[in-house]
C-alpha positions as CSV (number, residue, x, y, z in Angstrom):
1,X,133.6,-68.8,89.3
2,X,137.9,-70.0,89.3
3,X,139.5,-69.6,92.1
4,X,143.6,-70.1,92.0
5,X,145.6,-69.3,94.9
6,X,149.2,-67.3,93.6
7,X,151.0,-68.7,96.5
8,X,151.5,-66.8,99.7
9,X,148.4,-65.2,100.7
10,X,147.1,-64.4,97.1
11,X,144.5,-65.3,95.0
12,X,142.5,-64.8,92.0
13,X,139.1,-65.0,91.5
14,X,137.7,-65.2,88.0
15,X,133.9,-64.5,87.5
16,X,131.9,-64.1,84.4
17,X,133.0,-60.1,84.0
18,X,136.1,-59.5,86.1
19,X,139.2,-61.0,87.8
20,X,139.3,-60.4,91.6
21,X,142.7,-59.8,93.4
22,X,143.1,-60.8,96.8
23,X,146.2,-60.4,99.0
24,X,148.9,-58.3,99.1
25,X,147.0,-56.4,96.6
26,X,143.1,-55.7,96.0
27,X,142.0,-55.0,92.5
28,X,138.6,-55.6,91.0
29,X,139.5,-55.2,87.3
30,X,141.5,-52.2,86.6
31,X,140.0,-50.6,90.3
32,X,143.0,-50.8,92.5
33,X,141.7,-51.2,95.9
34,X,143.7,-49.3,98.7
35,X,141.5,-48.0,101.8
36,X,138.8,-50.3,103.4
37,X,135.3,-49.6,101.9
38,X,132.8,-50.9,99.8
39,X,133.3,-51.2,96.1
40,X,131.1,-52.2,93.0
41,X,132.1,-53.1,90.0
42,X,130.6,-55.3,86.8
43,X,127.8,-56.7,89.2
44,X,130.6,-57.6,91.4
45,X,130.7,-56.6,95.5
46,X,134.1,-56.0,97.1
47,X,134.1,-55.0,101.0
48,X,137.2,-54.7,102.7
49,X,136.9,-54.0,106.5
50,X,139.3,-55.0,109.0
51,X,141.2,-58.2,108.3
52,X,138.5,-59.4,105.5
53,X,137.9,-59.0,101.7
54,X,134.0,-60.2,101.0
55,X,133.2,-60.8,97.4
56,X,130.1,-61.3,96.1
57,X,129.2,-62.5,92.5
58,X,127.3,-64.8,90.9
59,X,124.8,-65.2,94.0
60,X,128.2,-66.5,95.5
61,X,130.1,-64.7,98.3
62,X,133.9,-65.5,98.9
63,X,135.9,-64.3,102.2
64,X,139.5,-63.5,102.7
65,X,141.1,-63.8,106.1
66,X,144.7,-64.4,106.4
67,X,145.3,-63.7,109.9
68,X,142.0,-64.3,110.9
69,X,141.1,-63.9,115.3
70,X,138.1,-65.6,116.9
71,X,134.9,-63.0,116.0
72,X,132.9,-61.5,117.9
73,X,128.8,-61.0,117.6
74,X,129.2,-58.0,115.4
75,X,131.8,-59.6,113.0
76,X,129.7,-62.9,112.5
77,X,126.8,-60.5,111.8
78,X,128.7,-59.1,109.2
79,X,130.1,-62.2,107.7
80,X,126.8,-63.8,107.5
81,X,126.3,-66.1,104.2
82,X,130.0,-66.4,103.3
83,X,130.1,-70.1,100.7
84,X,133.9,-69.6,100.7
85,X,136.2,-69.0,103.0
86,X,140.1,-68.8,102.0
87,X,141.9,-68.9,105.5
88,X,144.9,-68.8,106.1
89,X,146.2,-71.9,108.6
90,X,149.4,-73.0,110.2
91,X,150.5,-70.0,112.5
92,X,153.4,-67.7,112.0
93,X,152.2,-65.0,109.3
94,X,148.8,-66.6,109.0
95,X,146.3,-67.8,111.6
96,X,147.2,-70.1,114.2
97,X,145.2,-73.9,113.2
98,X,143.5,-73.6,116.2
99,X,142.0,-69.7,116.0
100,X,141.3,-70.9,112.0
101,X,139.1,-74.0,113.3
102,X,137.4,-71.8,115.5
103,X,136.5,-68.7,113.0
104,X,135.8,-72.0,110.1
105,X,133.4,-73.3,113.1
106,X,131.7,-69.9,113.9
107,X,131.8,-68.8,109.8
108,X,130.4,-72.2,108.9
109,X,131.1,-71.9,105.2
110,X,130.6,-74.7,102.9
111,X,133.7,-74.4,101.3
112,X,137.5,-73.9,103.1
113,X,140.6,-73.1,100.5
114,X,143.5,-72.8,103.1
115,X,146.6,-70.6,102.2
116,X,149.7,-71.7,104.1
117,X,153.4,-71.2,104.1
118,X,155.8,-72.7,101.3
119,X,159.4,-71.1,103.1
120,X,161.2,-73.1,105.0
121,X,160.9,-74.9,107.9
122,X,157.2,-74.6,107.7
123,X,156.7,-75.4,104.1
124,X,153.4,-77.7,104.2
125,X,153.8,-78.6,108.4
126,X,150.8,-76.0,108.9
127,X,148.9,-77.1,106.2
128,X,149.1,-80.8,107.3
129,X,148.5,-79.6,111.0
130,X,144.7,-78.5,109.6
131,X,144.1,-81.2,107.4
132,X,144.7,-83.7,110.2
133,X,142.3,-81.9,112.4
134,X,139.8,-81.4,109.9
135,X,140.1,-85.0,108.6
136,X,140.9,-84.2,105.3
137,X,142.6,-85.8,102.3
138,X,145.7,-83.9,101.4
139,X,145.9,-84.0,97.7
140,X,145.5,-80.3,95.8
141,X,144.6,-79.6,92.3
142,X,145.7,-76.0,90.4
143,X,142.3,-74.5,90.8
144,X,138.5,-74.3,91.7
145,X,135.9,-74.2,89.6
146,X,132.5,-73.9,90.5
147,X,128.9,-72.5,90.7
148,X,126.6,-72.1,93.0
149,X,125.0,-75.5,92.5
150,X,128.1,-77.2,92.8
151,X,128.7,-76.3,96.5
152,X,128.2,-78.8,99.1
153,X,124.9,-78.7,101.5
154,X,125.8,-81.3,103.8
155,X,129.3,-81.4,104.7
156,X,132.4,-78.5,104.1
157,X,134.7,-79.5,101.8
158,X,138.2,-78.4,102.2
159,X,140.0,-77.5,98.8
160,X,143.8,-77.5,98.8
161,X,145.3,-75.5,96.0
162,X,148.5,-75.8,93.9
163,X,150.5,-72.3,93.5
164,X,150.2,-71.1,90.4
């Protein structure tokens, strides 16, 4: 699975048999999605329900929140499992850092791609906000390659991307 982040709150997800939009607009391959539901494509799972887009391929299941809100018993439920989380951070039109610590802390996914800001004044202030809180390193590469074996078991990592 790739995973490159568009800028804003958009990404794309590229798995053996489809790419995966996420953001402004939802497409699974040539299936534009517009209504919240469950969709199936190629092997791949796409649910969209409230603020989140799950995807599942590859024994691998990715989650989209950009404005995400502290969950409650019946949203953890259903968010069980996720490996990825993409989360928006910083406040304004994405999550305020410290309602994104606390859904990263309930979520508990192995992986955390934050999407942030690039307007001015904000630019990269949110983004440095969580990386200081999480401890993190600040350095981003262009995109995120990986398997299932490849994610961590121990510790989250935190995967800044370039906009592509």
């Amino acid at each position: 699975m790739i995973i490159s982040w568009q800028g804003k709150e958009n990404f794309l997800i590229r798995t053996k048999n489809r790419l995966i939009k996420i953001g402004e607009e939802i497409a699974l391959g040539d299936l534009k999605i517009v209504t919240p539901g469950e969709y199936e494509s190629g092997g791949i799972q796409v649910e969209v329900f409230d603020s989140f887009v799950e995807v599942c391929s590859e024994k691998i299941t990715v989650a989209w929140v950009k404005k995400a809100k502290v969950l409650n018993d019946q949203d953890l439920e259903r968010l069980n499992g996720i490996n990825v989380l993409l989360i928006g951070v910083g406040g304004g039109e994405f999550t305020e850092t410290k309602t994104a610590l606390e859904v990263i802390r309930q979520i508990d996914p192995q992986v955390i791609i934050p999407m942030y800001s690039q307007n001015p004044p904000a630019d990269r202030a949110g983004l440095d906000e969580f990386l200081k809180e999480q401890e993190a390193t600040p350095g981003a590469i262009d995109q995120f390659k990986f398997n299932l074996v490849d994610l961590p078991t121990e510790e989250i990592k935190i995967v800044v991307l370039n906009a592509t």
